[in-house]
N, C-alpha and C positions, 0 to 999 in steps of 0.2 A: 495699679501700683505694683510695683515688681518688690521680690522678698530677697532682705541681706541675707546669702549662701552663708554666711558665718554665725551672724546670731538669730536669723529667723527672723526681724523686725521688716515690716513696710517698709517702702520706699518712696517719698514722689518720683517719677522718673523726668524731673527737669532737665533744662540742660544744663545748669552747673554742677547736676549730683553727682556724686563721685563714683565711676562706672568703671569697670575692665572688664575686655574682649579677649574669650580662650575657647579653642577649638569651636568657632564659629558662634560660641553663641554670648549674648553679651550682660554682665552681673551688674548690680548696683548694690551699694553700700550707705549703710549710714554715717560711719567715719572712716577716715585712714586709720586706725588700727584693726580695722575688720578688714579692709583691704587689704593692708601688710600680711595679717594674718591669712587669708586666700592664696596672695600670690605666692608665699615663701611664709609656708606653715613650721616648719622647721626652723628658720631664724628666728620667726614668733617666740615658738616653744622655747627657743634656746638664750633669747632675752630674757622671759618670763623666768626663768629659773635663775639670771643668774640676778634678776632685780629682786626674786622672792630669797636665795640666799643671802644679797645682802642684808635684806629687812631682818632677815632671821636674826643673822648674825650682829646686828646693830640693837635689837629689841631685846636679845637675850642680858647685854651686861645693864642695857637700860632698866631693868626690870630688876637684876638684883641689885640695884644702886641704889633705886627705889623702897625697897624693902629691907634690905641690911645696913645701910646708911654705911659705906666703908669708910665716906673722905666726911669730911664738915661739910655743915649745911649749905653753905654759899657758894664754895667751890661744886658740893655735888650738886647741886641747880644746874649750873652754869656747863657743867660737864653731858647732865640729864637735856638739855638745848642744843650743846653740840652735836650730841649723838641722835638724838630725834630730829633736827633737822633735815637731813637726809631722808630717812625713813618717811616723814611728811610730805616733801616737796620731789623728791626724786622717783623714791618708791612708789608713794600715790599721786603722780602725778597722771596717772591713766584716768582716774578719778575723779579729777578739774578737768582732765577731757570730754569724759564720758558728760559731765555737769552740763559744760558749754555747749556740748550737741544738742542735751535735754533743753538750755534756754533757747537757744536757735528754734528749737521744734518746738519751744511755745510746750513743753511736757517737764516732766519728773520722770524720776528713774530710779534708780537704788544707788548709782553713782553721788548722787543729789544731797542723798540722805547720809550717806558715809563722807560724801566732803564737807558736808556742814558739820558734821559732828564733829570730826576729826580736828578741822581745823577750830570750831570751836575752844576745845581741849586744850587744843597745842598752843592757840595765841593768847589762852587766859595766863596758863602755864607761864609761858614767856614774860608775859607783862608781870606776872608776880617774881619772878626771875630778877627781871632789870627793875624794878620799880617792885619793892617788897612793901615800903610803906602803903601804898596803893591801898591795898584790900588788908582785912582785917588777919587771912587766912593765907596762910605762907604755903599752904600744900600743893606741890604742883601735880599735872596728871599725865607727864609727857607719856607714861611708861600706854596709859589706857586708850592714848591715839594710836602708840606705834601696836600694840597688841593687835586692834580691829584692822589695821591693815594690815598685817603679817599674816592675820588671818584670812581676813578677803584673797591676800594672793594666793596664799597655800590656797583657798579651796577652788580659787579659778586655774592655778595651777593642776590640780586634781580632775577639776572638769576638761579642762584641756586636755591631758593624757586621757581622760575616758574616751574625748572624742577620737583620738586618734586609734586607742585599741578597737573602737568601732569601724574603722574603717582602712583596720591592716589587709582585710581582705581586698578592700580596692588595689591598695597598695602593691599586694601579691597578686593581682590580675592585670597591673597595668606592667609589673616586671616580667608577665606570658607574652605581654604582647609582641609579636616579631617585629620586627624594624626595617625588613627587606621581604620582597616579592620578587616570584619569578616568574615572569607574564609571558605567555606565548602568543607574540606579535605575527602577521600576515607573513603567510610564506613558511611558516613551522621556526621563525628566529625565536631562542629565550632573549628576555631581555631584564635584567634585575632592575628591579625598581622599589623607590621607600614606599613602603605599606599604603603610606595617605594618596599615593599616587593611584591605586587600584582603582579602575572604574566597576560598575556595575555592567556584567556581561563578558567582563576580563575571561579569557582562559589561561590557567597559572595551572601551574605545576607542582608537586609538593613530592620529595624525597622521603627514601626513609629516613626516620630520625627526626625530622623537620618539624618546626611549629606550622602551622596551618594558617596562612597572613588571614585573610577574610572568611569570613562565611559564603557557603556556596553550597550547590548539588554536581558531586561527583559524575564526570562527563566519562571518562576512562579509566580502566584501571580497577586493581581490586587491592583492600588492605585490612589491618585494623588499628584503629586511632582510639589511644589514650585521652578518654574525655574528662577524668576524674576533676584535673584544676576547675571546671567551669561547673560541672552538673554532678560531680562528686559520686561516679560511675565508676567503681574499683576496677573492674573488668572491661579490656579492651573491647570494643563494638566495632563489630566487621562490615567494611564498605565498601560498597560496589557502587556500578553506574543506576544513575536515580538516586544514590544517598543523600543526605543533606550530610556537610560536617560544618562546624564550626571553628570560626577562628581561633588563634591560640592554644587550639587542643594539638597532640603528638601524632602524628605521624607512623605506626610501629612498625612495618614490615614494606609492605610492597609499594611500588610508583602511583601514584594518581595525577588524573589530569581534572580540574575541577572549573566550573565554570560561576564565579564570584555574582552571590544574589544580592548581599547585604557589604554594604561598606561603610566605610567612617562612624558615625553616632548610632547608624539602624542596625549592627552589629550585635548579637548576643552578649559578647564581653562588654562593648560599651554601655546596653541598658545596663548591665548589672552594677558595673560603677554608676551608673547615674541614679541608680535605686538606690544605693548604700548611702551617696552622697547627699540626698533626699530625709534618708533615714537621720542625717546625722544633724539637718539645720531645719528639719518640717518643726514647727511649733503646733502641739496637740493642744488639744483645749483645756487641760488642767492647764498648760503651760500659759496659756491666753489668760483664765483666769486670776493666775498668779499675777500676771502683767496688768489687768487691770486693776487688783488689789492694790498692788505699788502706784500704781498711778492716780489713785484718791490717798491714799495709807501714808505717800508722803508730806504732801503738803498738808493734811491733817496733823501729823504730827509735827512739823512748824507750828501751825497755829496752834495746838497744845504748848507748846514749849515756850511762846511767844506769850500766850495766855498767860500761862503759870507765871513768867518774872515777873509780867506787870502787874499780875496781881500780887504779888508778894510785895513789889515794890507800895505800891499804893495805897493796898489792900490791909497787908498783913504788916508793913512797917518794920521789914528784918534788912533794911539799905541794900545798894544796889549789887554788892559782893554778892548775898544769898541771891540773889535776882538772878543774876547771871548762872550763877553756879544752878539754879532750877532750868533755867534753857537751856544748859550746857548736857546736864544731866538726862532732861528730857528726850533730846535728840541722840544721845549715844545709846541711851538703854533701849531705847524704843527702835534700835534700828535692825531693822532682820534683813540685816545681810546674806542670812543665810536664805531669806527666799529667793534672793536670784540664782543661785544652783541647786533650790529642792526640786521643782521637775524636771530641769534640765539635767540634771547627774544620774538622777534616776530612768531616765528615759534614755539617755545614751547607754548608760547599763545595761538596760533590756535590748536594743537596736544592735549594743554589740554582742551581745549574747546570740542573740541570732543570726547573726552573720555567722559566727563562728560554729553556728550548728545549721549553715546550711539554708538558715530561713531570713530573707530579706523581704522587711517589712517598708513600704511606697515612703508612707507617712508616720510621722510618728503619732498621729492620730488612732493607726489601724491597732498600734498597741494597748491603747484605751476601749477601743472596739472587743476585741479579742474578750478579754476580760465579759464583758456583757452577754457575748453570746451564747444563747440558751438552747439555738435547733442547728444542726450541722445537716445540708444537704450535701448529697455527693452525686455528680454523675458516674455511671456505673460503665461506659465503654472508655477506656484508656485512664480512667481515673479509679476505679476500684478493682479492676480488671486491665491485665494489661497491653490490651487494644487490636493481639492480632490471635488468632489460633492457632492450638497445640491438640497436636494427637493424645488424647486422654487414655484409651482404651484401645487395644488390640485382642479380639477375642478373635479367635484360630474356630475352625468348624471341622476341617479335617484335621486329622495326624499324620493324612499321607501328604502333607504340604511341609510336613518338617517344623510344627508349629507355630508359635507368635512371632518368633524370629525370621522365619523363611515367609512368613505371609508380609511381614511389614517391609522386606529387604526386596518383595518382587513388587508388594502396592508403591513404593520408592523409586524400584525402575519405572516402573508405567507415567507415575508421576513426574520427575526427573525432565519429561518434555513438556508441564504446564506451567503457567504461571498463575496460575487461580491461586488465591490464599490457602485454599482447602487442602492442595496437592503442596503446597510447598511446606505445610506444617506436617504432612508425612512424611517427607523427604529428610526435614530438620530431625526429626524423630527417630528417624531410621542413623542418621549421621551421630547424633548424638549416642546412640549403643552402639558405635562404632562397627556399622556397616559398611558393607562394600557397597558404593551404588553407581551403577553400569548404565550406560545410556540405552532407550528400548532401541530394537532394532527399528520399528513402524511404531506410526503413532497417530491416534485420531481423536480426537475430541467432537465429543457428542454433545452438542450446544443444547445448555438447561436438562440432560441427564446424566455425563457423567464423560467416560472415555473409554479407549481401546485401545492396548501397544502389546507388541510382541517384542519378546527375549529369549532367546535361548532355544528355539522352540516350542516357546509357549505362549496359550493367548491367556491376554491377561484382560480383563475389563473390571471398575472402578464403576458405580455408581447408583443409582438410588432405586425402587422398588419398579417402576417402571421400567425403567433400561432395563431389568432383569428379567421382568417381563415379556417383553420387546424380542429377544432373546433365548423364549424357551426354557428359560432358568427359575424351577421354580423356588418358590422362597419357605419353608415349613413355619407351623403358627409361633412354633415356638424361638424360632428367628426372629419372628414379625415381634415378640411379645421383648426382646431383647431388645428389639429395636425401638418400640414403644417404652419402653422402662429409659433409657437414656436418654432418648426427646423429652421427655415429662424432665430430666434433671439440667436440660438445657443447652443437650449436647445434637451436634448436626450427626447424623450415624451415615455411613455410606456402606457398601454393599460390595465384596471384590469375590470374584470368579475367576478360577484359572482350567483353560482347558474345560468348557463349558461345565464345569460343576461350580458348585459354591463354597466357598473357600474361610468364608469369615465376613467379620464386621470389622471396620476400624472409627471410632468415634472421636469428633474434633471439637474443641468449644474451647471462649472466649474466656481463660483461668481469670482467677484470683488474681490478686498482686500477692509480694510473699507476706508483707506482714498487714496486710487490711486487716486484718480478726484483731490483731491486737489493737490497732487504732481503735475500730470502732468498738472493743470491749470497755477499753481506758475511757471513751467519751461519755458511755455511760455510765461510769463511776462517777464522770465530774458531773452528774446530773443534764446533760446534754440529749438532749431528743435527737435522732438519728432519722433523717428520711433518703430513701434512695429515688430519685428522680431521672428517667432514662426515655428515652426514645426508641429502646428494642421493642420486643415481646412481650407480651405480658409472661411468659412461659418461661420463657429466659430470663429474667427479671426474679421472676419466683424462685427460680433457681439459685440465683447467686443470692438473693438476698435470706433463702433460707439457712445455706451456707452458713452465710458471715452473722445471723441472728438480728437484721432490721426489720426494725419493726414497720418502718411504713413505707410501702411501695406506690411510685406513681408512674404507670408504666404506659407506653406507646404516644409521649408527647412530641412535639415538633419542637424545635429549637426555640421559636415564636410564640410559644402555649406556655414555653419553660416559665419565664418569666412573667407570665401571670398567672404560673403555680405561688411564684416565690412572692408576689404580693398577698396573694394569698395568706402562706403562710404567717408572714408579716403581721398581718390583719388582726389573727389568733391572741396578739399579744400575750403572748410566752416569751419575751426577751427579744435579742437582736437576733435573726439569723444570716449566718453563712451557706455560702455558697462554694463547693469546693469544685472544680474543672478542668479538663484539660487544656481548656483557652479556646477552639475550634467553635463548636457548634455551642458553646455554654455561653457565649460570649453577653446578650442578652440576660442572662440569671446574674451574670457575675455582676453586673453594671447595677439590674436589682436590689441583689440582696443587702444589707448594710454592710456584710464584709466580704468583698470577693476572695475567693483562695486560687491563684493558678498552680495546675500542676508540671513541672517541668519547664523548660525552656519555650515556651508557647510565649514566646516575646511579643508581639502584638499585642493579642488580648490582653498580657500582662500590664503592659505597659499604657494603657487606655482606661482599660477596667477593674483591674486586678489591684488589688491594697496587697494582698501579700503573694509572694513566689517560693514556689518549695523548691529548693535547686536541686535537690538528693531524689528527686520522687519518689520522697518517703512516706508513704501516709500516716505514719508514728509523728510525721512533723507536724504535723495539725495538733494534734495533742501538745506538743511542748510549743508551739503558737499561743494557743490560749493558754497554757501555764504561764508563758510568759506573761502575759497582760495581765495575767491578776495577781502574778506577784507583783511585776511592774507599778501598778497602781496601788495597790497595797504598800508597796516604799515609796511610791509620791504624798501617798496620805499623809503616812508616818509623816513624813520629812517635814509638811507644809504645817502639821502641828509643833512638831518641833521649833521650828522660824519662826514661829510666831508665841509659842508657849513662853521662853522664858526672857521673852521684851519685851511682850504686852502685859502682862503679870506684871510689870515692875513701874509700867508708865504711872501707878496714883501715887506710890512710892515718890519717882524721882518729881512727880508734879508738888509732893511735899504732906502727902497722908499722914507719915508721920513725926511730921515737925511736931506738930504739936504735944505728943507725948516724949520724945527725946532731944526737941532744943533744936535748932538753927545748926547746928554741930554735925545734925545729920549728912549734910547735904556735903561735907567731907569727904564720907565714904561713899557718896552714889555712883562717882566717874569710876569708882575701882569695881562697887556693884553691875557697873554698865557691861565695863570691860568683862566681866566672867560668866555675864549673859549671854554677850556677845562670842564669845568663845566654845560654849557649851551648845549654844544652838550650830554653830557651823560644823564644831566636829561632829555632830550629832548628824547631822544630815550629812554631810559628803562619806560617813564611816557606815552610816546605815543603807546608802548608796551602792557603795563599794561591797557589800554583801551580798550584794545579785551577783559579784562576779563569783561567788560560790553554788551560784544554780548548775544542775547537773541535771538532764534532761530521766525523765524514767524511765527510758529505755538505757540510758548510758548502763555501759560495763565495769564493774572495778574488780580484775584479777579474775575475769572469767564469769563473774556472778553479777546478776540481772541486778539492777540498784531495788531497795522496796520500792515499790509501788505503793502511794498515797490514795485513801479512798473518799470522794466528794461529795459522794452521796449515793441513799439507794440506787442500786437498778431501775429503770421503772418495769411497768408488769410487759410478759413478752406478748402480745396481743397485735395480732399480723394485719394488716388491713394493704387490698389488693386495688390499683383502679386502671381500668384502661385508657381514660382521656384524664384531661386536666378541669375539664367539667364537672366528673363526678367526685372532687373533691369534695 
């Protein structure tokens, strides 16, 4: 069965269902105004507003007409049916829609239960109207039909605007997208071409200034591209050949020639619309819950309401006015209107919440998850560390080398002709303190020990205790002992000699990210068990995880072990655990654990395994993930008690509890009782909703100053446990 993209509901996919085809792939609906609403969401919206302004504007003088009695009684009837007609039959007319789809489908709905009531209301009303002898009771209730639906629309009104502030970021990633390519066709011709035209393999071209049409790996050319709109990277990232960039992002400086990997839907910009848009129609299981509520809840209260007349009629002997007016009564008070937007309001709430900071949740399920989770794994290469190495240390040996500066500015030269990771994070090192770096004059690399270049007239060699060796260079203990202190904190130490003496140490390792510490401090406040799971060293492992304070280390797994760590942990029952990743070699854990996290733009794995994407690769965002979910759920509770609090409280009332102690008379005031049931429960939920849009993540800033930090529980105790396979769990 395929799911309505507007309200989340089943579908059969017959062939008379009602279906549209956009951007290849093909939707199904339960009515044309879910449909309407898909294709031309803005004309939706903009009917919706002006059918709930009129409601407004028709209910407001109905209502003091009702209660101030301005004209005489007959004329104001007859006025109180003009003006409610409309409001019945025009305004909720969505409502005798929503009804007819629910009989077709052989179901109930909430539609079901507000057009029974409604009209209920409205045609006793009327019949007491034209035909006053009729009933004993001249009261009519036009004002308590038009109310429940002035209010059903205001609040789907209100849900409707939530969904769209959920997915203004589509909105602003679908107005990045370029709308022309410039392709370079055989023979070196440009040729402009519309974006959808790009093949896979295409070589295009990208100016400065330029959005970037597709995703690709930089063939030619060097630059740096504003990626901020997509992965929310304040600082230009600098591209050369072998880069990957991404569509949509800017262009900043120099020419590139790119050669296009991903195109149309497998595009980075398009999963992230199609996550958002995911986020805004997935129905989570309070939401299912909710739906099957309503789907016993209503025709039970039919047959209450059914119940109740006959029996008065038969039973209790009060004629068939009081009869009626107990079924009229029972179906309007009892109708919780407000449950069809308690999880929905509340859950685009949080969905948009997170878009707007960055974090895009698959489902709206993962934001029920989040909540739950009680163990956070992280892999520690590109996810808590970030993924390539930096010169940590430069310790000088002589002073006739001109110190740290002149030893890291000639380790730079030497380096400057490698491409090993090792040499290129001294070379960034040296650029970064704004060195001069000079190509070597000769150059050799010494395969698995290290290298050898001249400059200036100098030799220079670069590499590890052996090469120096090798070489006649001896090493003193108290070198070796320098070099063993660094290893032990998980750093590579290398070995540089200039002009056959020994010159210094330069040491490289796999950093931090900048804010991990704060993430995994804040987890442990929210009572969150921390484990670091990795496939390095155990040595390396030890190291960063002493750092940042985890407590529990599971080091030298395989990608294929990962995942039956994470059952493991499972096992434990300590709550749900996560899984946080770079998407690459995690892929396996993410699939696992009950909540996968990807880190970054690892589109694949994301989009296979992953329930949520951190687009900012911030690991503070995991934190305001699961804050999310438990406020989120926390206003779903709220809200479903509310819906149901003050219409189910009122059903023995309107069934006629107490006639008996104040008379048959009662039953007067219960459609005006219904009506403020009915009103109190819906503001209650779409206003208590509407309150998440005041979440402010913990790390947010206001005027320079860190927001307080909320604390969720003790620390637990810091107590380290180390293991080398996934066996000795």
């Amino acid at each position: 069965m395929a799911k309505d993209p507007v309200c989340g509901m089943f579908v059969e996919e017959k062939p008379d269902a009602i279906r549209h085809t956009a951007d290849g792939r093909e939707y199904f609906f339960c009515s044309t105004q879910c449909l309407n609403e898909f294709t031309a969401p803005e004309k939706e919206l903009r009917k919706l507003k002006i059918v709930t302004g009129v409601s407004i504007a028709l209910t407001i003088p109905i209502t003091i007409l009702t209660y101030l009695m301005l004209l005489p009684k007959e004329v104001n009837s007859y006025v109180l049916l003009a003006l409610a007609a409309p409001v019945q039959f025009w305004a909720g007319w969505r409502f005798y829609k929503g009804t007819w789809d629910a009989i077709k489908a052989r179901a109930s709905n909430m539609d079901t239960l507000i057009a029974v009531g409604t009209t209920a209301a409205f045609l006793y009303s009327a019949v007491v109207t034209v035909a006053p002898g009729l009933f004993p009771f001249e009261g009519v209730y036009f004002e308590t039909a038009a109310i429940i639906i002035t209010l059903i629309l205001i609040g789907r009104l209100l849900e409707t605007r939530t969904k769209e502030k959920a997915s203004n970021a589509v909105r602003k990633l679908l107005d990045l997208q370029p709308r022309m390519a410039r392709v370079i066709r055989d023979g070196g011709r440009e040729e402009e071409v519309p974006v959808e035209q790009v093949q896979e393999g295409d070589l295009f071209l990208v100016r400065p200034g330029e959005r970037i049409p597709t995703d690709g790996t930089v063939a030619e050319g060097s630059s740096s591209v504003d990626e901020s709109a997509v992965t929310g990277e304040s600082i230009p990232v600098d591209k050369s050949a072998g880069s990957e960039v991404i569509g949509a992002t800017i262009n900043k400086s120099g020419l590139l020639k790119a050669r296009a990997t991903k195109v149309g839907q497998d595009t980075v910009l398009s999963q992230i619309i199609a996550l958002v848009q995911e986020a805004r129609t997935g129905k989570a299981q309070m939401q299912k819950m909710a739906d099957q509520v309503a789907k016993y809840f209503v025709p039970a209260v039919i047959a209450v309401a059914i119940a109740s007349a006959l029996a008065w009629y038969f039973v209790g002997g009060i004629g068939l006015t009081f009869s009626l007016l107990a079924f009229v009564s029972v179906i309007i008070i009892a109708c919780p209107c407000a449950l069809g937007i308690a999880t929905p309001a509340a859950l685009m709430m949080g969905a948009g919440k997170g878009a707007e900071n960055g974090i895009l949740f698959k489902g709206e399920e993962y934001l029920e998850m989040a909540r739950k989770v009680r163990t956070a794994v992280f892999d520690k290469t590109g996810t808590l560390t970030k993924g390539q190495p930096e010169a940590t240390d430069v310790i000088a040996l002589s002073e006739k080398m001109g110190g740290q500066q002149e030893l890291l500015r000639l380790a730079a030269i030497a380096e400057s002709g490698s491409e090993h990771p090792l040499g290129q994070a001294i070379v960034r090192k040296a650029k970064e303190q704004g060195l001069v770096i000079a190509s070597p004059e000769s150059f050799e690399a010494v395969s698995g020990h290290g290298l050898k270049a001249g400059y200036a007239g100098h030799s220079i060699m670069i590499g590890n205790r052996k090469m120096m060796a090798d070489n006649g260079i001896a090493v003193p203990d108290k070198v070796n002992a320098t070099m063993s202190r660094l290893e032990t904190e998980g750093k590579t130490a290398t070995l540089v000699s200039v002009d056959g003496s020994l010159a210094g140490i330069v040491a490289m390792a796999d950093t931090v990210k900048e804010h991990a510490q704060e993430a995994i401090d804040s987890l442990k406040q929210m009572g969150i068990r921390v484990v670091m799971l990795t496939g390095d060293n155990e040595r390396t492992a030890r190291a960063i995880a002493s750092s940042l304070g985890i407590d529990r280390v599971i080091a030298q797994v395989l990608p294929q072990q990962k995942e039956r760590v994470i059952t493991e942990l499972k096992s434990e029952g300590r709550g749900a655990v996560a899984m946080v990743g770079d998407g690459i070699n995690d892929a396996p854990a993410l699939a696992r654990a009950d909540l996968g996290i990807a880190i970054g733009s690892g589109t694949d794995v994301a989009k296979e395994t992953g329930g949520i994407i951190l687009i900012k690769n911030d690991l503070r965002d995991v934190v305001t993930a699961f804050e999310l979910g438990r406020k989120t759920v926390s206003k779903i509770k709220q809200n479903l008690f509310w819906a149901f609090a003050y219409n189910t409280g009122l059903i023995p009332i309107a069934a006629g509890a107490l006639v008996p102690a104040f008379g048959a008379q009662m039953y007067e005031w219960l459609p005006l009782l219904a009506g403020g049931a009915m009103a109190m429960s819906s503001v209650s939920v779409v206003g208590n909703s509407l309150l998440l849009g005041r979440y402010r993540p913990r790390f947010a800033t206001a005027e320079g100053k860190p927001e307080k930090e909320r604390i969720y529980g003790e620390k637990e105790p810091k107590q380290v446990y180390y293991y080398n396979n996934a066996e000795a769990t």
